[in-house]
C-alpha positions in Angstrom: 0.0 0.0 0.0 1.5 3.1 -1.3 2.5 5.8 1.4 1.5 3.4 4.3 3.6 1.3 6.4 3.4 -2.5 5.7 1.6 -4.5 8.9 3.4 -7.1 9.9 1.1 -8.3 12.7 -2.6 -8.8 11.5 -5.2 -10.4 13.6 -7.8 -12.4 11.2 -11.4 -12.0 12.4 -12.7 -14.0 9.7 -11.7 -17.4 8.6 -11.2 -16.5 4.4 -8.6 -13.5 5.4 -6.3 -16.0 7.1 -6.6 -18.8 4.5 -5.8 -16.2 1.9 -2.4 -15.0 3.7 -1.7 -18.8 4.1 -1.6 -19.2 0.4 0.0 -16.4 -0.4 3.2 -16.7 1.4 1.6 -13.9 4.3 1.4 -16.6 6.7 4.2 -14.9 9.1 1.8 -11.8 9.3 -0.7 -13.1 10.5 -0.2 -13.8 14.4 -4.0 -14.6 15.5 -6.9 -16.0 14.1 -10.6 -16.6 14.6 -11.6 -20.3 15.7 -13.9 -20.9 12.9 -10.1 -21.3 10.4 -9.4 -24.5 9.6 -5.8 -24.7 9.6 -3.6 -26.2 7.2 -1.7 -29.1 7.9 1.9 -27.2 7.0 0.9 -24.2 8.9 2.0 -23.0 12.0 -0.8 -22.6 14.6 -1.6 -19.3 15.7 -3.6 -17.9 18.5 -7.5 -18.4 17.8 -9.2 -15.4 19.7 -12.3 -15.1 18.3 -15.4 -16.6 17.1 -17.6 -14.6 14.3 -19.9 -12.5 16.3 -17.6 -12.5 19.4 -14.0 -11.7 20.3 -11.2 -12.1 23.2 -10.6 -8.4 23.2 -7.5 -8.7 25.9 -6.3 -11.3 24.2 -6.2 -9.2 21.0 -4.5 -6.3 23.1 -2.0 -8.8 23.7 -0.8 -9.9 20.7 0.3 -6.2 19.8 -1.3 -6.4 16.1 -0.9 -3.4 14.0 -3.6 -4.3 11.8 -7.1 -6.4 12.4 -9.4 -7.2 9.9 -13.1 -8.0 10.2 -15.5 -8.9 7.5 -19.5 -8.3 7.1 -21.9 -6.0 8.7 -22.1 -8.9 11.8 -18.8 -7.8 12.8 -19.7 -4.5 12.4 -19.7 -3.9 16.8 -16.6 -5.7 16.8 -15.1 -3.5 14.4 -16.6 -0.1 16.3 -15.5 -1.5 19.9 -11.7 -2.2 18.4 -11.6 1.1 16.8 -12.7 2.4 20.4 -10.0 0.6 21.9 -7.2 2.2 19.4 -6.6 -0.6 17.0 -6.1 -0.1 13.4 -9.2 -2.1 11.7 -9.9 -3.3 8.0 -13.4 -3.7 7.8 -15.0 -5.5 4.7 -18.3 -6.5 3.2 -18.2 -7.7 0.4 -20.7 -9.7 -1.3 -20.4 -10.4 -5.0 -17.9 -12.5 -6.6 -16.5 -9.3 -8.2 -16.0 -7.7 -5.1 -14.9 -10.7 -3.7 -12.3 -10.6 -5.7 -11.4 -7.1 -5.6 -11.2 -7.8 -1.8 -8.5 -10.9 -2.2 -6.3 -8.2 -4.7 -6.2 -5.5 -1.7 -5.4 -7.9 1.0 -2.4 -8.9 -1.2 -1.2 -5.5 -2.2 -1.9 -4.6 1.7 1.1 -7.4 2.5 3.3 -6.6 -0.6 2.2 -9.9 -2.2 0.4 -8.8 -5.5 2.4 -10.9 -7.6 1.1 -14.0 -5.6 -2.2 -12.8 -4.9 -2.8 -12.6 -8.5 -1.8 -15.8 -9.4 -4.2 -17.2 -7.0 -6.8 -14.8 -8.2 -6.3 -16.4 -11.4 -6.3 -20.2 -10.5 -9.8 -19.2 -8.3 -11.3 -17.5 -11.6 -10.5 -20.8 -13.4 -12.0 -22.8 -10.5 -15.0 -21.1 -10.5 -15.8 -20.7 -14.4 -19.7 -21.5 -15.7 -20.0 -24.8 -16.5 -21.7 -25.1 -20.1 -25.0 -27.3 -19.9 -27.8 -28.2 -22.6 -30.4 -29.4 -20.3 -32.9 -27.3 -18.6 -31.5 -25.5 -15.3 -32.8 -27.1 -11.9 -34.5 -25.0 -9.0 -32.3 -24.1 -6.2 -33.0 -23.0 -3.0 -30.5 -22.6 -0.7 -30.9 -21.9 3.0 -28.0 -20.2 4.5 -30.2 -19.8 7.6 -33.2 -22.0 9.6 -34.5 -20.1 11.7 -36.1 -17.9 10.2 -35.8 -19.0 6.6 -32.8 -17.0 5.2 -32.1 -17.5 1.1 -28.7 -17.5 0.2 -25.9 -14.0 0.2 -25.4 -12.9 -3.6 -22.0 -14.6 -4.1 -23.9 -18.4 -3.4 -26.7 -17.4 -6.0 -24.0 -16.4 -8.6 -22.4 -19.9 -8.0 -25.7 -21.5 -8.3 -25.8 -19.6 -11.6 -22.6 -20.7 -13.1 -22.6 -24.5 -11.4 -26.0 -24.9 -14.0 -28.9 -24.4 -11.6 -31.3 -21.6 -11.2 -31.9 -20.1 -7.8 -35.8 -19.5 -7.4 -34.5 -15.9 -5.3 -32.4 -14.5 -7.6 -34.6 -11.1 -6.9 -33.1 -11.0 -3.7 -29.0 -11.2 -4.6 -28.9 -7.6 -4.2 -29.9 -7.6 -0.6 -26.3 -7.5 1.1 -28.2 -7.9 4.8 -29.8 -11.2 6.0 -32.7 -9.5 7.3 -33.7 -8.8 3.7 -33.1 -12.3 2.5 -35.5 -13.5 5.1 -38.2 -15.9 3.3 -41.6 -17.3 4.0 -42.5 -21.3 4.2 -45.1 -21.1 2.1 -43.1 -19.4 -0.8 -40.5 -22.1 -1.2 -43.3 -24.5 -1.0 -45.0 -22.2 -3.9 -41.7 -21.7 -6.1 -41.1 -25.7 -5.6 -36.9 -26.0 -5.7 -35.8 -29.3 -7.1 -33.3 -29.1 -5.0 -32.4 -27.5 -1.9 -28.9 -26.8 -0.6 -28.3 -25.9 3.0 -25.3 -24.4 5.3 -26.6 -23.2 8.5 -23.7 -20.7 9.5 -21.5 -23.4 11.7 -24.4 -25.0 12.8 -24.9 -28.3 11.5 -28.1 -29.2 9.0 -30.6 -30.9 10.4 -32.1 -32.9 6.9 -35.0 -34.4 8.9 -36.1 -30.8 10.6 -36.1 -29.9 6.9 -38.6 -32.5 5.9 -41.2 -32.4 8.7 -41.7 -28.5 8.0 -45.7 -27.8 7.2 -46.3 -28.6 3.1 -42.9 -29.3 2.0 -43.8 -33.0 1.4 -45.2 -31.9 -1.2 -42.3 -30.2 -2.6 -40.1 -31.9 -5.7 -36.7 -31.6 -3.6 -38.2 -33.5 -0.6 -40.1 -35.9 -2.5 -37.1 -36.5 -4.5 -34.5 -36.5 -1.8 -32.0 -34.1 -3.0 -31.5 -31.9 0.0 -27.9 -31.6 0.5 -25.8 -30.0 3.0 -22.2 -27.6 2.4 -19.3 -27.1 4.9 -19.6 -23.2 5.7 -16.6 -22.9 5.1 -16.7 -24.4 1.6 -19.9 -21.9 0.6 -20.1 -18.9 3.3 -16.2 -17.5 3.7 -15.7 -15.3 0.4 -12.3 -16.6 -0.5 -10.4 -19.5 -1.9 -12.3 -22.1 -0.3 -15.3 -21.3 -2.4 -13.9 -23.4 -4.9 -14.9 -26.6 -2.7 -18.3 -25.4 -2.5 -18.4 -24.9 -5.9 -17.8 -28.6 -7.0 -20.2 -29.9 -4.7 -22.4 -27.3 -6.5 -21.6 -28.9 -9.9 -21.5 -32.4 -9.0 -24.9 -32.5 -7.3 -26.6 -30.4 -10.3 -25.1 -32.6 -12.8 -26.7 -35.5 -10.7 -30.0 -34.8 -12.6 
């Protein structure tokens, strides 16, 4: 970053951040995590103090870090209670592939890593291409929340898109807050998904809760058994990992 120091001791509040410094040779910057980073087998293990919506604030103070960076408006009181404290915070939110992307570039010019940053950007653009299909595109519904119904963030319906399906709330990709992707029984039931894709957050899917709800026996994913469950952080971290979430995408649209 032109005209600004380098940080060389970054806290990661989100779990995409530090997988993205991981594969771009940043790793030595980064000196705490959240707990929801699933840590590579070569890496070295860093402190984990923080969960998504929460944070070990004097354990943060602790680690001296001249940079922390958050992501999404539910970190947004994090963000305003660090900044209160007197660290220097990153906050994101972005929630297109496009900005996703955009996002990946900065973090690598932010650690003078551009070159490699790039040629991940690159591989993940290849990893995430449309796939080209003849067939008619199946309904998707996916359910990034249970309680209440939440439809999936903008990036997940793009995937969707380009894996060869068609997500039956495509209207609402442009709503960046969860509150506005918020979704009623009855509708699904109405706009009948042939398949539904879940990924509760961190909280694991419960398929059976899923069939019992009122009417969606009726429903061609249920009746047809193609309710299938993604890792959050294969499908709900906007970084390199989405590339996981992608396959399963392909591979269970392709199944029909």
């Amino acid at each position: 970053m032109k005209g600004l120091a380098t940080p060389n001791r970054i806290v990661c509040l989100s779990a995409e951040v530090a997988d993205w410094f991981w594969r771009i040779g940043a790793w030595e910057k980064v000196v705490g995590t959240t707990a929801f980073f699933t840590l590579p087998p070569e890496a070295v293990a860093k402190p984990r103090i923080s969960g998504f919506s929460t944070a070990q604030f004097e354990e943060i103070a602790a680690l001296k870090p001249d940079l922390i960076i958050t992501f999404s408006d539910v970190q947004a009181p994090l963000l305003a209670e660090l900044i209160r404290r007197g660290f220097t915070v990153l906050g994101t939110n972005q929630r297109t592939l496009a900005e996703m992307e955009a996002t990946l570039a900065l973090l690598g010019r932010m650690v003078g890593r551009e070159t490699e940053a790039e040629q991940w950007l690159d591989t993940l653009r290849k990893r995430l291409a449309p796939v080209e299909r003849v067939k008619l595109r199946p309904r998707v519904y996916f359910e990034e929340w249970n309680d209440p119904l939440v439809s999936g963030i903008a990036w997940v319906s793009e995937l969707i898109e380009r894996a060869g399906g068609k997500d039956v709330f495509d209207e609402l990709r442009s709503k960046s807050v969860a509150s506005e992707r918020v979704v009623g029984s009855e509708e699904i039931c109405r706009r009948d998904p042939e398949i539904i894709f879940a990924s509760w957050c961190g909280r694991p899917v419960e398929v059976a809760d899923i069939i019992k709800r009122p009417g969606w026996n009726n429903m061609s994913a249920v009746r047809n058994q193609r309710i299938c469950e993604i890792p959050g952080s294969d499908i709900l971290q906007p970084g390199f990992r989405l590339v996981h979430g992608y396959e399963r995408l392909k591979r269970e649209l392709l199944i029909g």
